[in-house]
C-alpha positions as CSV (number, residue, x, y, z in Angstrom):
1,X,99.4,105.6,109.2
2,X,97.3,108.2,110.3
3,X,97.5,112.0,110.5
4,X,99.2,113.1,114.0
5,X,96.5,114.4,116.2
6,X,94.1,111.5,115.1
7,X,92.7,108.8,117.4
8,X,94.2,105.1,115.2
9,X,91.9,102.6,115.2
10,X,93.8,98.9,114.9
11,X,93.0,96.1,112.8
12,X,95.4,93.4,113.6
13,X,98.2,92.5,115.7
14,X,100.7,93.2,112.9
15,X,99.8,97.0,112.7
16,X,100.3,97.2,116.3
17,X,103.5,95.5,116.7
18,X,104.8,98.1,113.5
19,X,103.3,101.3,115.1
20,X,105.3,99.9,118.5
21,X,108.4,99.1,116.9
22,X,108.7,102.3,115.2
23,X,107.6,104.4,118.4
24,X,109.7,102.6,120.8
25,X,113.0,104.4,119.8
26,X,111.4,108.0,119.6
27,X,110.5,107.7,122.9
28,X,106.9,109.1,122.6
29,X,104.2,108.6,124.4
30,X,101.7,105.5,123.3
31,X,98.3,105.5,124.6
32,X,95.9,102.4,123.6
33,X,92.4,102.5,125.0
34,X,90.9,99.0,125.0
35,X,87.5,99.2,124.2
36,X,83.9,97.7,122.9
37,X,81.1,98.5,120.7
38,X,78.6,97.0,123.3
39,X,80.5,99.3,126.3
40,X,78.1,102.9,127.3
41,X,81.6,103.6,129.4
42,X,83.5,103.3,126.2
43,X,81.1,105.3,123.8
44,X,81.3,108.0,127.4
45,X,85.0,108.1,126.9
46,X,85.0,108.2,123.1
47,X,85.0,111.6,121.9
48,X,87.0,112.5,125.2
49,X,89.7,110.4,123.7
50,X,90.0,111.7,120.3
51,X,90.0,115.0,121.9
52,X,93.0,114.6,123.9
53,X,94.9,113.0,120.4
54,X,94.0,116.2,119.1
55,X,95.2,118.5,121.7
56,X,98.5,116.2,122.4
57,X,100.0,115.9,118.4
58,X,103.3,114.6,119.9
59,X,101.5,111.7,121.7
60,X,100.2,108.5,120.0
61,X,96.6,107.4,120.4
62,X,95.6,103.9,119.6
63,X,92.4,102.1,119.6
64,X,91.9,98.6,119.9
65,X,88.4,96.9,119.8
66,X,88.8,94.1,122.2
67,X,86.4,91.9,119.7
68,X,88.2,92.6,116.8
69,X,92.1,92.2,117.9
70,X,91.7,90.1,120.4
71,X,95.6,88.9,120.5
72,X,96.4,92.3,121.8
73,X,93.7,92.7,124.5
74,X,95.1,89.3,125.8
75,X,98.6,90.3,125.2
76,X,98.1,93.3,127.7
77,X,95.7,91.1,129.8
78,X,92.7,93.6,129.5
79,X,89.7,92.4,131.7
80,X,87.4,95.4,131.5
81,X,86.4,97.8,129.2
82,X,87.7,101.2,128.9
83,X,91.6,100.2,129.7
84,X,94.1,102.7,128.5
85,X,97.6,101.7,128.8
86,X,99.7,103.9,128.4
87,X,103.4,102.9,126.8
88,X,106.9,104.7,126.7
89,X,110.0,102.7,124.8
90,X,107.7,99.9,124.3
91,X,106.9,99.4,128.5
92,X,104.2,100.2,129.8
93,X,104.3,102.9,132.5
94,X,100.7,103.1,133.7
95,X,97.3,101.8,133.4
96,X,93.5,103.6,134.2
97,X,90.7,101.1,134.2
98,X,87.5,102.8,133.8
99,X,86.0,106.0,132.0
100,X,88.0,108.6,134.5
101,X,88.3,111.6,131.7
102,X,90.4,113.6,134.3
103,X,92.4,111.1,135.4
104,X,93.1,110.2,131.4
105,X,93.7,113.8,130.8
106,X,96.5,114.1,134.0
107,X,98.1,111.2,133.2
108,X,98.5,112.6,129.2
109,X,99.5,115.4,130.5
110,X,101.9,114.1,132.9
111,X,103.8,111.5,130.9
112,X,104.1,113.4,127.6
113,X,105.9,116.3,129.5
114,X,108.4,113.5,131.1
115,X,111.8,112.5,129.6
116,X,111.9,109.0,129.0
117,X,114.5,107.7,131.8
118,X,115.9,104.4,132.6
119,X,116.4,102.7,135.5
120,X,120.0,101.8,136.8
């Protein structure tokens, strides 16, 4: 597992499902951005990314190379490169298609400050 404030890049579907599992009951924040090698809006995005993980310890970053863990990309149904889906209790609570750094940095911003709620 990697340091808090770090950007964790995933290697298979097992590591996912563990780093999910062991979020889902703390509540936290999960962002994944989907992304490629080959993608200039990806490499854009990048260090943007790793700089939010850094400024938002109490949110989890995850990055999945759509080539390499292909199970999750498909899991998520990810069509384009950057996706960041963005995860609370396991359910995903919003998704940004595209390199939109503000919109990324908002949305961080917005649903780490919110208590995880349920709907009755």
């Amino acid at each position: 597992m990697a340091v808090e404030g770090q950007v964790i890049p995933l290697r298979d579907a097992e590591e996912f499902d563990a780093i999910i599992d062991k979020e889902k009951e703390s509540g936290r924040l999960i962002v994944i951005d989907f992304t490629a090698s080959w993608c200039p809006p990806c490499r854009f995005i990048a260090p943007v990314f790793a700089e939010l993980a850094k400024a938002h310890v109490h949110v989890t970053f995850l990055k999945v190379d759509v080539d390499n863990v292909k199970e999750i990309a498909k899991r998520f149904e990810v069509t384009a490169m950057p996706t960041f889906v963005f995860l609370k209790g396991g359910n995903e609570v919003h998704r940004i298609v595209g390199a939109d750094k503000v919109e990324l940095g908002v949305k961080v911003l917005e649903l780490s400050a919110a208590p995880a709620t349920c709907a009755s």
